[in-house]
N, CA, C and O atoms as a printed pandas DataFrame, in Angstrom:
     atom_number atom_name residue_name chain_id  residue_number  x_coord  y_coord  z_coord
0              1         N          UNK        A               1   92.116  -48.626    3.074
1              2        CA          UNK        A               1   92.419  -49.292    1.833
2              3         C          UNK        A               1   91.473  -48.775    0.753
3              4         O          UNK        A               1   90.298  -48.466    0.955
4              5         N          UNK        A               2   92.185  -48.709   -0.550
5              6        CA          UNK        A               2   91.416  -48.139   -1.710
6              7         C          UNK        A               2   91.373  -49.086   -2.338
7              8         O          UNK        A               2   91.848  -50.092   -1.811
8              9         N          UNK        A               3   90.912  -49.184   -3.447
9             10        CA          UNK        A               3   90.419  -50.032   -4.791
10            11         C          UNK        A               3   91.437  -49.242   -5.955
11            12         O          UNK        A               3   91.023  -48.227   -6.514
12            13         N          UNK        A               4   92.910  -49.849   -6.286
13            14        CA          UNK        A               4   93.407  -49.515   -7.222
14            15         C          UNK        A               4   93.221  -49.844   -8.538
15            16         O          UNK        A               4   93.146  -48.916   -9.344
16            17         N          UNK        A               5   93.090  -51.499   -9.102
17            18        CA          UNK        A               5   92.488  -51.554   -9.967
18            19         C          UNK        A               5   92.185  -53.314   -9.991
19            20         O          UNK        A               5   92.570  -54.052   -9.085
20            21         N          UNK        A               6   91.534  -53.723  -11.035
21            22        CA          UNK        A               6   90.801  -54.647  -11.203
22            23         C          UNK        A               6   91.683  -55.178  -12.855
23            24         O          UNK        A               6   91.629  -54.833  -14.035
24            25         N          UNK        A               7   92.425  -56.160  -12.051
25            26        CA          UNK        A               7   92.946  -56.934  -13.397
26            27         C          UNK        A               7   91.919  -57.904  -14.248
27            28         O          UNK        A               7   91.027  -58.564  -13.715
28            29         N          UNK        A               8   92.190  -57.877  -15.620
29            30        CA          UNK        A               8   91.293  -58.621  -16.593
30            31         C          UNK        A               8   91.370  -60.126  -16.705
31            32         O          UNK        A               8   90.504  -60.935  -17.039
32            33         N          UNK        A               9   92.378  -60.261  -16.412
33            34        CA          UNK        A               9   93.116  -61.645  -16.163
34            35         C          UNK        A               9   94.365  -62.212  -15.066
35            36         O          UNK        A               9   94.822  -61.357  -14.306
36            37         N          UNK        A              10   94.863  -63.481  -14.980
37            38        CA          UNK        A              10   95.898  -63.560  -14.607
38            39         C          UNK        A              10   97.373  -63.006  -15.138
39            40         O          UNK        A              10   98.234  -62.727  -14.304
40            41         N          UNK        A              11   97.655  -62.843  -16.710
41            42        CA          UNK        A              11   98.710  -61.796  -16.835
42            43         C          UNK        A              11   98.759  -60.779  -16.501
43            44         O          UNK        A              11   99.787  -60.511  -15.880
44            45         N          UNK        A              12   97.526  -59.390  -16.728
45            46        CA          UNK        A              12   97.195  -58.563  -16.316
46            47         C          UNK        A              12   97.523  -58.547  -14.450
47            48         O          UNK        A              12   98.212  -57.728  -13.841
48            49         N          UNK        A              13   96.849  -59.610  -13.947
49            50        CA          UNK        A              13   97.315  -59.670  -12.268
50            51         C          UNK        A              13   98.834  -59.569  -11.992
51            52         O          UNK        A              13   99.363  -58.987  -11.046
52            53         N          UNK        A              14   99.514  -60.336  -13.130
53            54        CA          UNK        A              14  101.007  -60.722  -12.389
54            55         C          UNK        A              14  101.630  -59.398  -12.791
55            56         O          UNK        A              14  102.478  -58.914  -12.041
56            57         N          UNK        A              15  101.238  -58.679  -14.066
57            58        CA          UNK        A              15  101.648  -57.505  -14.426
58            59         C          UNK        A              15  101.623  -56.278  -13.518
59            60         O          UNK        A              15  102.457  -55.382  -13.650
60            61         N          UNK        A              16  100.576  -56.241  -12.517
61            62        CA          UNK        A              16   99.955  -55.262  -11.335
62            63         C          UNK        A              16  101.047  -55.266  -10.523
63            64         O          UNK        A              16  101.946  -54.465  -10.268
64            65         N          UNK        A              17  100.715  -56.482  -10.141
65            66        CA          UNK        A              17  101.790  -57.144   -8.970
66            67         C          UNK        A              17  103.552  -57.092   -8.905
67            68         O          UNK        A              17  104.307  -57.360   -7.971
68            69         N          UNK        A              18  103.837  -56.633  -10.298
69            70        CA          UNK        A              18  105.463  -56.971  -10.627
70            71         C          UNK        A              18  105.774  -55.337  -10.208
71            72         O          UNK        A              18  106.856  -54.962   -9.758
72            73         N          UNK        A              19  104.461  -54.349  -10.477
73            74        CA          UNK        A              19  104.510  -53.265  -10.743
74            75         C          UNK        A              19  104.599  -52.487   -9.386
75            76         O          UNK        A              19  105.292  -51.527   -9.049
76            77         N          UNK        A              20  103.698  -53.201   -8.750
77            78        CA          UNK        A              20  103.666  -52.554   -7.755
78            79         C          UNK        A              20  104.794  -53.244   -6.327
79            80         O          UNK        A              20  105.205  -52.659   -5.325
80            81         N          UNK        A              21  104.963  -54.315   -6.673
81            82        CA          UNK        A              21  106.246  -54.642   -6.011
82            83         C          UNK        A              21  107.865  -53.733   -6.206
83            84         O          UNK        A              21  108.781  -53.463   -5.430
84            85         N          UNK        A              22  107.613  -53.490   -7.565
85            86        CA          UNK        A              22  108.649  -52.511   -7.829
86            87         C          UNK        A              22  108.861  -51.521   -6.820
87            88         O          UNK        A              22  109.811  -51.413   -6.045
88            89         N          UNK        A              23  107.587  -50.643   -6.971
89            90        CA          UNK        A              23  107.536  -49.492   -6.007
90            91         C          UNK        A              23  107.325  -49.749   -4.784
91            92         O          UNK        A              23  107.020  -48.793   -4.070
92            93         N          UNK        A              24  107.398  -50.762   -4.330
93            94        CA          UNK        A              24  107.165  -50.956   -2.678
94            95         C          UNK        A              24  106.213  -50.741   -2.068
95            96         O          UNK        A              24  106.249  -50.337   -0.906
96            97         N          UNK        A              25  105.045  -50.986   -2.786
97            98        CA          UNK        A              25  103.581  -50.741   -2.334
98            99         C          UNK        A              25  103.133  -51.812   -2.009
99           100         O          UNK        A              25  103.320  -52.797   -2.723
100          101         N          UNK        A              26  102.420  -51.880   -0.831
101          102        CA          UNK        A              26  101.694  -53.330   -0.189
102          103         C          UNK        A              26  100.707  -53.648   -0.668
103          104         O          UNK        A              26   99.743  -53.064   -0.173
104          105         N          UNK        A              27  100.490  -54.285   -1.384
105          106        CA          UNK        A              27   98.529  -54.373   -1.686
106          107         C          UNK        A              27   98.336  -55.745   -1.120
107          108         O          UNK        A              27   99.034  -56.655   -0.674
108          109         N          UNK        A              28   96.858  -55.437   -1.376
109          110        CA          UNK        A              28   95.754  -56.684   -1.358
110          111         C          UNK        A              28   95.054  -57.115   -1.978
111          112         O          UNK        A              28   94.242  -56.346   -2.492
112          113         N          UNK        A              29   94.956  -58.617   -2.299
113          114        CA          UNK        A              29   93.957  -59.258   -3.202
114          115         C          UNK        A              29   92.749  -59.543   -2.849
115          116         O          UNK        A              29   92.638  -60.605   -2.235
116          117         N          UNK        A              30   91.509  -58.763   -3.089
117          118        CA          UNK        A              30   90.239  -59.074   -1.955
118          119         C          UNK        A              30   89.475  -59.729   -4.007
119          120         O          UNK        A              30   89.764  -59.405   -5.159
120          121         N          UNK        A              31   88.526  -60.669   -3.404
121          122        CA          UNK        A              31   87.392  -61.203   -4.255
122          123         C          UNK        A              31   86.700  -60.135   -4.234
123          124         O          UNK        A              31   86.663  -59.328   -3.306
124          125         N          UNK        A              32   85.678  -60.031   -6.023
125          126        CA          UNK        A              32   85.568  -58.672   -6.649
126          127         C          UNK        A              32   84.073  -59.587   -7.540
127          128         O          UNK        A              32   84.054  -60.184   -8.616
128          129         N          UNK        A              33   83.239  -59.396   -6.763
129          130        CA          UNK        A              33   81.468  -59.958   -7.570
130          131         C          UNK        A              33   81.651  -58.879   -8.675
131          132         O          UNK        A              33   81.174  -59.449   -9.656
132          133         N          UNK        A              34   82.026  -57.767   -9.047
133          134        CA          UNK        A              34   81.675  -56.922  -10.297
134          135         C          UNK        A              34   82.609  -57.143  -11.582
135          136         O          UNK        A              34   82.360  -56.696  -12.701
136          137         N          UNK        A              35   83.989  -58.092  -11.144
137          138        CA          UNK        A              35   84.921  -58.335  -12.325
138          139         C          UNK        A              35   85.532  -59.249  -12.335
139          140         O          UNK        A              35   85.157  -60.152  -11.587
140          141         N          UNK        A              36   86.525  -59.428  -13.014
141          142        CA          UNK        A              36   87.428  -60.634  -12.894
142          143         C          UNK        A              36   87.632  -61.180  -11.050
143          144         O          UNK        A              36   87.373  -60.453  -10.091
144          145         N          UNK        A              37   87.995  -62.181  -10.992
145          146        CA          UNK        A              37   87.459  -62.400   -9.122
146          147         C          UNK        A              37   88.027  -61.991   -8.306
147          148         O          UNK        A              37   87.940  -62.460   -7.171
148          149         N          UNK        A              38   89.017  -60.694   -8.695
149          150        CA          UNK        A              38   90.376  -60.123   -8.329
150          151         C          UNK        A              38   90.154  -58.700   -8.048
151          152         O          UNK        A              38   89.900  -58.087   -9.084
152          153         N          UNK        A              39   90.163  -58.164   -7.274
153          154        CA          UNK        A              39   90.760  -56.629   -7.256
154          155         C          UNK        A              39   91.919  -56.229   -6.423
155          156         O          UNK        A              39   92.229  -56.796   -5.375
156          157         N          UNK        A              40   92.528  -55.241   -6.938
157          158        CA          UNK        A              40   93.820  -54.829   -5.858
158          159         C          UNK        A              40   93.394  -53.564   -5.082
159          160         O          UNK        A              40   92.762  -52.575   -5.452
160          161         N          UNK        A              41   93.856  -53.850   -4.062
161          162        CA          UNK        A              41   93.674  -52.749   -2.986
162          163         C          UNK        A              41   94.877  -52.150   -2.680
163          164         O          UNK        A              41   95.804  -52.910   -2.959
164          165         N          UNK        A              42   95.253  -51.062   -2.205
165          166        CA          UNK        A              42   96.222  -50.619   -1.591
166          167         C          UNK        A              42   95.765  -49.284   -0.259
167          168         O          UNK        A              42   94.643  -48.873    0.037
168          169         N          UNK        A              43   96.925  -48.944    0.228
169          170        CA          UNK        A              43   96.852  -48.046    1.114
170          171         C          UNK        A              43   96.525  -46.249    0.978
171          172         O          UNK        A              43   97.227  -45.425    0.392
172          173         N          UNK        A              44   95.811  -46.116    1.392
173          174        CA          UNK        A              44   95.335  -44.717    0.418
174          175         C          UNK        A              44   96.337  -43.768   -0.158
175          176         O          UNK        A              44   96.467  -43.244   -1.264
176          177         N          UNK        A              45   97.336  -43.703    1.539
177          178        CA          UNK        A              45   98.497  -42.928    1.069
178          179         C          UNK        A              45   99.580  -43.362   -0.461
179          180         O          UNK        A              45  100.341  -42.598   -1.056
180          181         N          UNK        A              46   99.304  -44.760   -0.747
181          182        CA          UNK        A              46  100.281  -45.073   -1.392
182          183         C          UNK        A              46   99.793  -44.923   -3.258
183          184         O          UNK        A              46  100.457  -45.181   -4.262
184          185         N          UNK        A              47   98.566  -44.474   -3.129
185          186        CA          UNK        A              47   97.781  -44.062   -4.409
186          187         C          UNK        A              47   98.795  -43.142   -5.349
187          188         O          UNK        A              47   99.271  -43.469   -6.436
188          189         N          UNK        A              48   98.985  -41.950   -4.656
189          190        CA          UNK        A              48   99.769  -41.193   -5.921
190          191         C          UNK        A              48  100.994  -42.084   -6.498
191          192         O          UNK        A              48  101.353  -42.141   -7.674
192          193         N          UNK        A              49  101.413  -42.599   -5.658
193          194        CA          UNK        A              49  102.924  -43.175   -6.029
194          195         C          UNK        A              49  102.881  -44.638   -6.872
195          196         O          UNK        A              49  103.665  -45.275   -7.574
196          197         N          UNK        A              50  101.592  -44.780   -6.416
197          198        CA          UNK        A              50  101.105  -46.483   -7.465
198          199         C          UNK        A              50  100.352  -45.697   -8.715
199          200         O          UNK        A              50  100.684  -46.153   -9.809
200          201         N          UNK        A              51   99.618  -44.850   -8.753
201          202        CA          UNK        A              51   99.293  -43.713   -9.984
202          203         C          UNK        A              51  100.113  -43.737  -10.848
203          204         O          UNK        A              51   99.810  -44.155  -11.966
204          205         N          UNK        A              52  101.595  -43.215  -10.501
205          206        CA          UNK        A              52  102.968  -42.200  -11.090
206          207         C          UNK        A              52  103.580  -43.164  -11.417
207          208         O          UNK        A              52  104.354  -42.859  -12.326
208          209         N          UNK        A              53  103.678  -44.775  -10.996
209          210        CA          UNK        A              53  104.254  -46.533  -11.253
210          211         C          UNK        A              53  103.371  -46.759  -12.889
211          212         O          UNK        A              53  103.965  -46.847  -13.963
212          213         N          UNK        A              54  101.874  -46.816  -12.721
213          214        CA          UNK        A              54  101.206  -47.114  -13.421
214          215         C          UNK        A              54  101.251  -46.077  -14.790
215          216         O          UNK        A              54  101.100  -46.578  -15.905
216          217         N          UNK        A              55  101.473  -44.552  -14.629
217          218        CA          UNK        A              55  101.475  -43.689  -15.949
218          219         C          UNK        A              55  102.865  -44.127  -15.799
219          220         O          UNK        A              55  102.826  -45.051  -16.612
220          221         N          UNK        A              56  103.582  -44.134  -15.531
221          222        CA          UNK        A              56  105.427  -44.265  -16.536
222          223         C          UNK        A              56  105.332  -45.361  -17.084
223          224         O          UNK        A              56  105.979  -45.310  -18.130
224          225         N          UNK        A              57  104.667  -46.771  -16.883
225          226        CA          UNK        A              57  104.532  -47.967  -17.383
226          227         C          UNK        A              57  104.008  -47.597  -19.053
227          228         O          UNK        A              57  104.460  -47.640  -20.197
228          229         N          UNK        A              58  103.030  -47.300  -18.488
229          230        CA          UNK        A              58  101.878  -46.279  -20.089
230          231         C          UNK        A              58  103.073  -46.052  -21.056
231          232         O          UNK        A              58  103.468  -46.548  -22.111
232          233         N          UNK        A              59  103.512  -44.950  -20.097
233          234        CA          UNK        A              59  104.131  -44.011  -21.319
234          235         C          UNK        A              59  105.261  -44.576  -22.016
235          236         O          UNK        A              59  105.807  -44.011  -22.963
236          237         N          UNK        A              60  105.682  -45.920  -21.451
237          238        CA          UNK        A              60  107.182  -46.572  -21.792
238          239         C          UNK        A              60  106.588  -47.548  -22.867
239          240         O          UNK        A              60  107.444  -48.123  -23.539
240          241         N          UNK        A              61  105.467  -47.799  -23.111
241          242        CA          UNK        A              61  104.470  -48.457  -24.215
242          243         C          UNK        A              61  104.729  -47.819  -25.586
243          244         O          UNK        A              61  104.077  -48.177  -26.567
């Protein structure tokens, strides 16, 4: 498991989560002492493809 990212808030969380449900990526919510009390984890392999979820989101901004 990797450290994908660290939401700022609860919208920001549900926003992760909608995102990465899209793409069919499993994550995990582990408690995070350095940020909001949240970080997402995922599966290493599933990094590029939660990456390539996260820049098309960007770019549709």
């Amino acid at each position: 498991m990797v450290r994908f990212y660290d939401p700022k808030d609860k919208n920001d969380l549900a926003r992760m989560e909608k995102l990465l449900r899209k793409g069919a990526i499993e994550y995990f919510l582990v408690p995070n002492a350095d940020a909001w009390p949240i970080e997402i984890r995922i599966a290493e392999e599933d990094l590029p493809q939660a990456e390539a979820l996260l820049q098309q989101e960007s770019s549709a901004c």
